[in-house]
N, C-alpha and C positions, 0 to 999 in steps of 0.2 A: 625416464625415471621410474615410469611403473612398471617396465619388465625388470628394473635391477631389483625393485622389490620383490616382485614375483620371485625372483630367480636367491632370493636370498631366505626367503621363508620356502620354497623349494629346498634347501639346501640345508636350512635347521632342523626341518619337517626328517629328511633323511638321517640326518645325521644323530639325533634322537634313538634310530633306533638302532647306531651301531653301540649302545649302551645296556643294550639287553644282554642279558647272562645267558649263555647256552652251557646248562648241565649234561656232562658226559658221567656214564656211570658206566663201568665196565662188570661186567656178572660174568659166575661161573658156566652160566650152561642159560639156555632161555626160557625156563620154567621160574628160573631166579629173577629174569626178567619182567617175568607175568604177574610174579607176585607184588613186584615191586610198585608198577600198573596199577594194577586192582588197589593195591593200599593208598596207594596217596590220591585215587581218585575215590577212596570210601571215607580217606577223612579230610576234616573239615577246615581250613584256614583258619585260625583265633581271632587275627588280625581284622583279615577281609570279612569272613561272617557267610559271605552268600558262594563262595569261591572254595575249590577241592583245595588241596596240597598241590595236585597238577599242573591246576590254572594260577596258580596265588606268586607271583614275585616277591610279598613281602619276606622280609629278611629270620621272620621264624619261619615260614612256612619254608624257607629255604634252610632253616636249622633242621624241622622237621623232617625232611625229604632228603638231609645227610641222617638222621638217625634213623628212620627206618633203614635206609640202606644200608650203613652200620651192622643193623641186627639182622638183618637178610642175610647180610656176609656170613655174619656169624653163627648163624644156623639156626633162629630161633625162629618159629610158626607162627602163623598167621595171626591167631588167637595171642600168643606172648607177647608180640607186638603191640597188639588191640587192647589188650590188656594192660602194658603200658601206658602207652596215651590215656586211656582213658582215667587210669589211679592218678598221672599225672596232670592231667585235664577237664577230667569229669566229661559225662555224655555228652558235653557239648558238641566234643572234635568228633565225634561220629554224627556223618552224613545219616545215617538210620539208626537213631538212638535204641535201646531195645523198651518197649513197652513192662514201665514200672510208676509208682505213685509219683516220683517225681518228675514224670514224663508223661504224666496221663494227659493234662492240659496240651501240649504240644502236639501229642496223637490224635484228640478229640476235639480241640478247640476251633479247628478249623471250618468241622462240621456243625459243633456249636454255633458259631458262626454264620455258616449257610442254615440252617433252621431258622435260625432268628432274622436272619433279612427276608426268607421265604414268608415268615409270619407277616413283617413289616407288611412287604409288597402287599399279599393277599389282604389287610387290613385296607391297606390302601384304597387298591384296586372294587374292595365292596363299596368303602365308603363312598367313592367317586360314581358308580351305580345306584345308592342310595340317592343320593341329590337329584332331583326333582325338582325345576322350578316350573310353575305352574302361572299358566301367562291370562293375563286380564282380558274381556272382552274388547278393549280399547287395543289393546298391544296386537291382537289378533289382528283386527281390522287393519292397525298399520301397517303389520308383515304383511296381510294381504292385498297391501295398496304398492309396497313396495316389491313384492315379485312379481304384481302384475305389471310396475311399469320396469322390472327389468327385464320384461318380457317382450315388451313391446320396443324397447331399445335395442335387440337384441335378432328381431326379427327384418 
């Protein structure tokens, strides 16, 4: 019984990934090809968020990745393309948004970021050297009662 299971989640597990899409793109020459490359790995999945054009199966980034190609066909430059997506997408779909107001936080905030935990920590770490407890003659005596006898259990 437990290998028919084994052997049927074997067999889903494969079959799974006869469902993948393999895009074929045929280009004029392989500079057409290069470009094609570079672009859909400079921009940004909508859908996915963390994912190029490249890596993204969802079903725009699969519209997108016919319409660049589309416009590669059709002869239009790197920039005409980018310039597309972007009037119709906003900076989002670039993987390297260009440094403007409403992209400063994005550029800068990371760092923002690492400053203020830097601060955190270093607060921290003084306060935790500040603290000082200061021990009675009575507490003295007893640490010294009891290192001495783990001293002598130990010998």
């Amino acid at each position: 019984m437990r290998s028919i299971l084994i052997a049927v989640t074997l067999l889903l597990s494969l079959s799974s990934s006869l469902y993948a899409a393999v895009e074929v793109k045929k280009f004029d020459n392989p500079q057409q090809e290069q470009r094609y490359k570079k672009l859909i790995d400079e921009l940004r999945c909508l859908v996915c968020q963390n994912q190029n054009l490249a890596d993204s199966n969802a079903s725009l980034a699969v519209d997108l990745r016919k319409q660049v190609y589309k416009m590669i066909s059709e002869g239009q430059s790197d920039k005409e393309i980018m310039d597309f997506m972007v009037t119709r997408y906003g900076d989002f779909v670039l993987y390297r948004p260009p440094f403007k107001t409403s992209t400063f936080f994005l550029w800068v905030g990371p760092f923002i970021i690492f400053v203020i935990g830097l601060i955190v920590l270093i607060r921290f770490i003084r306060l935790r050297k500040n603290v000082v407890t200061t021990l009675t003659d009575d507490d003295k005596e007893k640490l010294k009662q009891l290192l001495d006898q783990d001293k002598e259990q130990t010998k």
